[in-house]
C-alpha positions in Angstrom: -5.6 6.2 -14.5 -5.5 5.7 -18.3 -4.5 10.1 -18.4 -1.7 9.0 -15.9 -0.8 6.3 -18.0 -0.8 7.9 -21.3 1.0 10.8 -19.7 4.0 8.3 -18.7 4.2 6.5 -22.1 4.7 9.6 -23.9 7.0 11.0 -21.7 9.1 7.9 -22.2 8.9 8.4 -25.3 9.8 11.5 -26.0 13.1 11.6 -23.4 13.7 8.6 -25.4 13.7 10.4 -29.1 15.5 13.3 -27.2 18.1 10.9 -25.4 18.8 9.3 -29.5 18.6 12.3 -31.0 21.0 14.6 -29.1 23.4 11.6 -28.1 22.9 12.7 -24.1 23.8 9.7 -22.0 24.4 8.8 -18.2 22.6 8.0 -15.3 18.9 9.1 -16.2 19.5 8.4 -19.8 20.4 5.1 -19.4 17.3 4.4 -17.4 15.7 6.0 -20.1 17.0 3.9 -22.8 16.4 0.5 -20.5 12.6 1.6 -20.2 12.4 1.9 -24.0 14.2 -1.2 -24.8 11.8 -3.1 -22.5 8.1 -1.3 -24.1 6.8 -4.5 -24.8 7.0 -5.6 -21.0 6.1 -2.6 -19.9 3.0 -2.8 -22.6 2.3 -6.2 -20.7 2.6 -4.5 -17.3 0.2 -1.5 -18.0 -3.1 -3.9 -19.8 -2.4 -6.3 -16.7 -2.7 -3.2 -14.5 -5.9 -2.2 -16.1 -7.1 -5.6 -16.4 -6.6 -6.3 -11.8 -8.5 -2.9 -11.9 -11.2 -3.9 -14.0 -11.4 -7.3 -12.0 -11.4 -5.6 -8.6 -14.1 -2.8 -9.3 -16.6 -5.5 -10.8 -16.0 -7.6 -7.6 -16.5 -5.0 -5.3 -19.9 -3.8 -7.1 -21.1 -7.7 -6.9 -20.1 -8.4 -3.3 -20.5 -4.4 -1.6 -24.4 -4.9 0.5 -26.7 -2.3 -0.8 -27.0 0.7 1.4 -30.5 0.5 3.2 -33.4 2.4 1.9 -34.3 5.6 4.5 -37.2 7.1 4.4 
């Protein structure tokens, strides 16, 4: 997840330097531009993300029964 995540961020970021830089606007460029105005909430989004995950794996290890024993 965090490869995925880092992946996405600097994707972002770099259609977002390349959007500025070479003046392209329009329907994906725009998006582009509302993602990057909003990092900070999308900053938010991603450690809350990570945090539910973090959350959900330790209660799943606490409350999964151990697998019996065979021998």
């Amino acid at each position: 997840m965090s490869a995925v995540v880092a992946i996405a961020i600097g994707g972002i970021e770099a259609l977002g330097l390349l959007s500025d830089k070479l003046g392209l606007s329009g329907g994906a460029w725009d998006a582009v531009a509302a993602v990057n105005e909003r990092f900070g909430m999308l900053g938010y989004g991603i450690v809350s993300l990570f945090m539910l995950c973090w959350i959900g794996s330790i209660l799943f290890h606490r409350w999964r029964k151990p697998a019996p024993l065979s021998r």
